[in-house]
N, C-alpha and C positions, 0 to 999 in steps of 0.2 A: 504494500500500500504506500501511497505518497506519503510524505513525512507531512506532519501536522504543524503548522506555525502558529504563534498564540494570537489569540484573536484581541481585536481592540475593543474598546469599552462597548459596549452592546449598544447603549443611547447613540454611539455613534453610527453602528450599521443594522439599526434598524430600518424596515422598508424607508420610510419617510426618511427627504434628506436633510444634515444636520450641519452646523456647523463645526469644523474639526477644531483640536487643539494645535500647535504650531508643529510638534513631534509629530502627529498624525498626519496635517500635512505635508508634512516634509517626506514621509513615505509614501504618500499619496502622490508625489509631484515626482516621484523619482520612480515608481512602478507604470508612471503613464506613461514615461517615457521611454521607458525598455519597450512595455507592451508597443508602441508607437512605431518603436524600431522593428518590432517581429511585425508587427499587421502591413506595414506598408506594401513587403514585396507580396505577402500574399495577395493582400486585395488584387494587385494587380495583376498576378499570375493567377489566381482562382477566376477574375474575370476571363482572362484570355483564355484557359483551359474551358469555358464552358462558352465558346465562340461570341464571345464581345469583347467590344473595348476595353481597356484599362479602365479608364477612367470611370464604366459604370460600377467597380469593382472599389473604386474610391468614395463615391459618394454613397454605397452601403455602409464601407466602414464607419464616413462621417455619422451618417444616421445611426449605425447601430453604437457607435457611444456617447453621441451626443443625449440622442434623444431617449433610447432606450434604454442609455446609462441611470439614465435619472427615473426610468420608470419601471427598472426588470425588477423582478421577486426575487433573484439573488444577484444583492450587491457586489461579490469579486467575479462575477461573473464576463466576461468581452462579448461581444455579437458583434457581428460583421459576415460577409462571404464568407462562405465556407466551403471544402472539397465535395464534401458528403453530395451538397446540391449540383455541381457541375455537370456532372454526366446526364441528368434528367434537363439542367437550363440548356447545353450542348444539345441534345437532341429536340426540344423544342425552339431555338435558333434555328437548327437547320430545318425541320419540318413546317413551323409557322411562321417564322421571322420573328427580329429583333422587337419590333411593332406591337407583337403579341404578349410580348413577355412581363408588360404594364397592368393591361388588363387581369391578365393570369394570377399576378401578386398582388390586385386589390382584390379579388375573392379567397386568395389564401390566406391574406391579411385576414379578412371579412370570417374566415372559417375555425381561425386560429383565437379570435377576441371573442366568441362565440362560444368556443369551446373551454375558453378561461372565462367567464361570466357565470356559464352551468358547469362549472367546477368538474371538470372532467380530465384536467391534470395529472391526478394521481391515478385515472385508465394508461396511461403513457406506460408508465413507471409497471404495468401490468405486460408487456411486450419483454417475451423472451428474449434476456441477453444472449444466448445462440442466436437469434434472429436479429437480434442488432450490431452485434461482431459479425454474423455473416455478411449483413447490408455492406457495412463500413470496410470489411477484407474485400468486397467485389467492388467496390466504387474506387478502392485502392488498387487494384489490377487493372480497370479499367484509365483512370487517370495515366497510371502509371506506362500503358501501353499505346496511348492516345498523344500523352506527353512525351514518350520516347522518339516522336516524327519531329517533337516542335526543336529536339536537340539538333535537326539539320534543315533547319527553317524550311519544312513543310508543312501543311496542316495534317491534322487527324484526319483517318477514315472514316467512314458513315458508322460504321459498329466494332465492337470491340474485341470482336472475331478477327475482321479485316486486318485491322493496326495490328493484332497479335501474329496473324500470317504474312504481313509485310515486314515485320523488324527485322528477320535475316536480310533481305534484302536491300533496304539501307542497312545496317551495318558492313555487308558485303561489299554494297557500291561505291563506297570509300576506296576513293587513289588516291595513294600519298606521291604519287609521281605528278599526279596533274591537282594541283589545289586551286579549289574554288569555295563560290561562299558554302557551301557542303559541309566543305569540311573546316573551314574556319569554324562554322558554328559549332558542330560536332567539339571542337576541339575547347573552344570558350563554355560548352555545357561540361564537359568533363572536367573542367577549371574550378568553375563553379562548385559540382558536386564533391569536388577533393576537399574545396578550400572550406566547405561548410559541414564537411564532416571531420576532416581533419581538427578545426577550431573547435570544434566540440567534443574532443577528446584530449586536446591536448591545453587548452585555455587557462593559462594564470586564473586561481582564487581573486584577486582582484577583477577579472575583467569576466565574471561570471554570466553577468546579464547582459553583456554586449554578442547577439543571437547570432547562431551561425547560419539561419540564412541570410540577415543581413550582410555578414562576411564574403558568404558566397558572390549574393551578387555584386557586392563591391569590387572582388577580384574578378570576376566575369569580365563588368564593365571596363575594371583599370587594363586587362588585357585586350582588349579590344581596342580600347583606343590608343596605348601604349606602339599598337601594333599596325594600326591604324585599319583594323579589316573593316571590310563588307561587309555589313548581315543586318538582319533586320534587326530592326529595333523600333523600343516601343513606342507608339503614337496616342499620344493625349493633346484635346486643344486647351491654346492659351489661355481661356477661361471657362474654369470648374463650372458657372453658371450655366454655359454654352454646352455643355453636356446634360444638363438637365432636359429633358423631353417628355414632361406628358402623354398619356397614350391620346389616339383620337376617337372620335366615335367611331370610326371603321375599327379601328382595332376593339372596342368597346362590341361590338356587333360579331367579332369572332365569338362572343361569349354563349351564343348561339348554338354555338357547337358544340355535343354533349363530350366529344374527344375533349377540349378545349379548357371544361368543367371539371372534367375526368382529370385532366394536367395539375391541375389548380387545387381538387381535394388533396392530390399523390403531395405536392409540394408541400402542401399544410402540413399531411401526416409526416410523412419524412424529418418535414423542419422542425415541428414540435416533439419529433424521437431525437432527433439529433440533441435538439437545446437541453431536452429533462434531461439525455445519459449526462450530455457536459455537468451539469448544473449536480447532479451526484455526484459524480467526481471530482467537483469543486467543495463541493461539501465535507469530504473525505479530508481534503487540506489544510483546514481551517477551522477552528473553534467557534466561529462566529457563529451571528444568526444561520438557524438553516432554512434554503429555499423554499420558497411558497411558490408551490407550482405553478397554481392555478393565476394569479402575479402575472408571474414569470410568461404564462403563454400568453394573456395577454397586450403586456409589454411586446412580447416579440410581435406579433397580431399587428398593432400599432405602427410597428417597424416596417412590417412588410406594406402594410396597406401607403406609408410612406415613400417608400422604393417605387412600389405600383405608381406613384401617382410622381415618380420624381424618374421615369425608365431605367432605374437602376439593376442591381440583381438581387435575385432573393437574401435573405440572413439568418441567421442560427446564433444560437451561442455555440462557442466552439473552445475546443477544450487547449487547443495550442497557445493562444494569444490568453486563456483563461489561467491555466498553468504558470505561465509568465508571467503575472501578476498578481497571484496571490504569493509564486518565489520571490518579486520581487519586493514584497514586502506591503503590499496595498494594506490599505487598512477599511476604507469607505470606500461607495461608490463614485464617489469623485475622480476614481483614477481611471475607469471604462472612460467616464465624459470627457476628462483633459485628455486622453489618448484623442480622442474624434477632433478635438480642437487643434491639437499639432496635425493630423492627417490634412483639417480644412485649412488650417493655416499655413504647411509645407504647400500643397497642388497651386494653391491661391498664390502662393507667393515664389514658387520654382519652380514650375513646370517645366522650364528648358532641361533642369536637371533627369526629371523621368525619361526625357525623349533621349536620351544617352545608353540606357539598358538595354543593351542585345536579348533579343525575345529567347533566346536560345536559355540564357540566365534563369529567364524565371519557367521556363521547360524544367530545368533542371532542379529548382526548388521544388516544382510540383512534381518530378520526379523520384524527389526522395521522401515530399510528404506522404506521398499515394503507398509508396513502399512500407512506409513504417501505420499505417491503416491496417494492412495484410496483418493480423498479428495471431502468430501462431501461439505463442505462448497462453493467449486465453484459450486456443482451442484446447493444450496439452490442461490447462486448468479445468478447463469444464468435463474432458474424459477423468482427471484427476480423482475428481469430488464426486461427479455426478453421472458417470458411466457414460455408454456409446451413444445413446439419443441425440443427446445435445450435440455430441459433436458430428452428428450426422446431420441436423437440425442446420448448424452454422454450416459446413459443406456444403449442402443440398443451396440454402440462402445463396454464398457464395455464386457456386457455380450457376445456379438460373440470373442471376443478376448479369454476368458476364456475357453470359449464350441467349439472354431474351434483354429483360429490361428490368429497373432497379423495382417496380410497384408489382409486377410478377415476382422476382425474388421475395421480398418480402410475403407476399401472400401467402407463397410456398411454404416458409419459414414457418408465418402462421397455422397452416395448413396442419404441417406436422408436429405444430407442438400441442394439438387436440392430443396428440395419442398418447402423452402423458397422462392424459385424463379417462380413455379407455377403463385399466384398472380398478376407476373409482368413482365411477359412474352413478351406480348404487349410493353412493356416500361422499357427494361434491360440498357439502354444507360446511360452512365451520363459525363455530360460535365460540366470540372472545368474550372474556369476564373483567373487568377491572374491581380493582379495592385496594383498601390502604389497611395494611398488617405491619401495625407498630408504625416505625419511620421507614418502612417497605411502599413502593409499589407493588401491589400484584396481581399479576396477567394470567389468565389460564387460558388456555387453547383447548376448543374441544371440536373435532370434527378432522376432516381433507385439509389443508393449506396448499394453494392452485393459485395460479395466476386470475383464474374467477374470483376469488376473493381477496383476491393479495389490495385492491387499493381498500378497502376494511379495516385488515391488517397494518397496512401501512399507516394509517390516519392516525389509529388506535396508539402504534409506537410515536409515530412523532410528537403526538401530544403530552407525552411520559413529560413531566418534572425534568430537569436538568442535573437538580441538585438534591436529586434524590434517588437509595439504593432501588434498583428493580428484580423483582423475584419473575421469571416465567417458570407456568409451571405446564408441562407438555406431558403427563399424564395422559390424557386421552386423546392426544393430534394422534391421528390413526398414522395418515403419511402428507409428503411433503415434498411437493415437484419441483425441479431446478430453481424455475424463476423465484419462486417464493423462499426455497432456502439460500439463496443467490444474495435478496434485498434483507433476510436477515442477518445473514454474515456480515453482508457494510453493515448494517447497521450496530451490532455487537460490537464490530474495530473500530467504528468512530466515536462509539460511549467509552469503549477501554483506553479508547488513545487519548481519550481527552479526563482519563481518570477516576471515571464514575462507576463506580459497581454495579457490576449485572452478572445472576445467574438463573442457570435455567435447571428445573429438575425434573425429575422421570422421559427425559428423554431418551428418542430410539433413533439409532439410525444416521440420516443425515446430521438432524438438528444435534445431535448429542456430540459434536466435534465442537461444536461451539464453546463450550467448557473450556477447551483445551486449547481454542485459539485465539492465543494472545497480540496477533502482528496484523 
């Protein structure tokens, strides 16, 4: 698990924003600037990986800290672009145009603040981690092999079959006898990918928060121009305003089309799995307040219906630029917002500097982002804990997301995590007890615990006291499917990590490791 940083006075990161002390700001003003430094090249590599502009990739960023800084449900949370969404906004560019893609994110906005109004949240947080590491490993295969063309300034293929059966072919058609922009670029993405892993391995303790993609494409760019090569590079205009494009009512009138509607629910759902996993994961790291989901979607909601109406790209919270700031010490939500004000105030005020980035650079960022998505280690975790299903579960995700599309994978995903419930068909019920014994919390479980019941369940624990011991007592949970002993595992490691007693007894099974897991 992530290492846990102490959390700042609570009055300070509660939802509502507050005024900090000067200490707090002072780590407020120094986490927004690291994060600042990591969102840049993405935004504008996650725009170009999902076939738009840069710049619509910036004025997500702006919005998603400025605006949704000041109104998510978890405050160390970043929003902006993200990978997760490229491969589904990439194929709606190329299938409906740039034009379309306004309209599309004022009804995912519209379906996203709808769904945080009727408190449906904590449904998210009910979706199989098999099904969401598989989504996030096929969107990473796909980036990764789509982004592998943009290393020798070509575009992606139409699917992600294609790009996977053309990369011997560029890598073959490379002559080191005859160089052209090919392989300049080729050669400036492999620069890139050295210098931004190398720096992340090798990185003086002082210069921790200085991100090695930024490095990357620093060395990208300085070799290119050092060199003077050819290659593409990236285009934004003079003023960030001039990129802004409202949709029209012709594109307002695609909405017509239930394909179109179809586009617009997949974005919502996707965006709002992507944001809750971040938003747990961020919670994991920090003692602070923890996320309010229901918030939080519609915050992001807000966000998107903002984007829609500003032709930007969709947003999420995301766990890269999320990560980065709670290590760098943030304390309040002030440091998501001041991150959006350097993004508006860098474009606004340098834009000759972005047109200097060889596209190839931020190829190669999104090539090692997409890579480390892939992550097998959860799959060896989930056979670990919880036998072959699961890991057949994210597989199965995986592979349909790559060979069909990312709202088919997931279905599938869906599909097969019923058969955990097979079993227990007869007995899907599960009824929790609360009471206070002594200066005890205590919970009793009686019935199935299933991702059917799990947001119940979930409610139930988040409401637990803070500062108070909690007894569970699992006497009669008959059994206990992945997803649900998945959410109670975090949840046991972020009470012990943050020092608060909890046990559980007459446990079978799954749940009975929990005793013994102290990390």
């Amino acid at each position: 698990m992530a290492s846990v940083v102490p959390a700042a006075d609570p009055a300070l990161t509660r939802p509502g924003i507050s005024v900090p002390s000067f200490s707090l700001l002072g780590r407020d003003l120094t986490a927004s600037i690291v994060v600042f430094l990591v969102a840049m090249p993405l935004c504008m590599g996650i725009a170009i990986a999902s076939g738009a502009p840069a710049e619509k990739g910036l004025i997500t960023g702006i919005i998603g800290g400025i605006i949704v800084g000041a109104l998510a449900g978890s405050p160390l949370q970043v929003s902006g672009p993200a990978a997760g969404l490229a491969v589904i906004v990439y194929e709606l560019v190329r299938d409906q145009g740039l034009a379309a893609l306004g309209p599309i994110l004022v009804v995912a906005g519209a379906v996203q603040v709808v769904a945080g109004v009727f408190r449906l949240g904590g449904w998210f947080k009910a979706i199989s981690p098999a099904v969401v590491h598989g989504m996030l490993a096929g969107i990473g295969v796909l980036i990764v092999v789509g982004q592998f063309h943009v290393l020798f300034d070509h575009r992606p293929l139409p699917s992600g079959l294609q790009n996977l059966a053309a990369m011997p072919g560029r890598l073959f058609g490379l002559s080191p006898s005859n160089l052209q922009a090919t392989e300049f670029a080729f050669a400036i993405g492999v620069v890139t990918i050295a210098a931004m892993i190398g720096w992340e391995k090798v990185r003086p303790a002082s210069l921790r928060l200085l991100p090695g993609a930024l490095v990357g494409v620093l060395a990208g760019t300085i070799v290119s121009l050092l060199f003077g090569l050819e290659v593409a590079r990236v285009q934004v205009p003079d003023s960030i305003v001039a990129a802004i494009t409202p949709p029209s009512g012709e594109g307002f009138a695609r909405l017509l089309d239930l394909s179109v509607i179809g586009a617009a629910v997949a974005i919502a759902f996707i965006a709002s799995a992507e944001t809750l996993l971040s938003a747990a994961a961020v919670d994991k790291m920090h003692n602070g307040v923890r996320t309010d989901y229901n918030k939080e979607l519609r915050a992001q909601g807000i966000g998107n219906l903002l984007c829609g109406f500003a032709g930007a790209l969709p947003m999420t919270g995301v766990i890269v630029r999320s990560s980065a700031n709670v290590q760098a010490g943030a304390a309040t939500r002030l440091s998501a917002m001041l991150h959006g004000v350097w993004i508006l105030g860098f474009v606004a005020a340098l834009p000759f500097v972005l047109k200097l980035i060889p596209m190839a650079a931020l190829g190669a960022i999104l090539v090692v982002t997409g890579f480390r998505l892939v992550s097998v280690k959860h799959a060896t975790h989930l056979f670990r804990d919880y036998g072959v299903l699961p890991v057949l579960i994210w597989a199965a995700t995986l592979v349909t997301v790559v060979s069909t599309d990312l709202l088919t994978g997931v279905l599938v995903g869906i599909g097969l995590t019923m058969l955990e419930l097979i079993p227990n068909l007869h007995r899907l019920r599960l009824r929790v007890y609360e009471g206070q014994e002594a200066d005890t919390h205590a919970i009793t479980l009686d019935g199935t615990a299933t991702f059917v019941t799990l947001p119940k369940l979930s409610e139930t624990l988040d409401r637990v006291p803070t500062d108070t011991p909690v007894r569970i007592d699992a006497t009669r949970l008959n059994a206990v499917d992945h997803t649900s002993a998945e959410m109670l595992r975090d949840w046991f490691q972020r009470r012990r990590a943050s020092g608060q007693s909890v046990q559980v007894t007459g446990a079978r099974g799954r749940i009975a490791t929990l005793n013994d897991d102290q990390h």
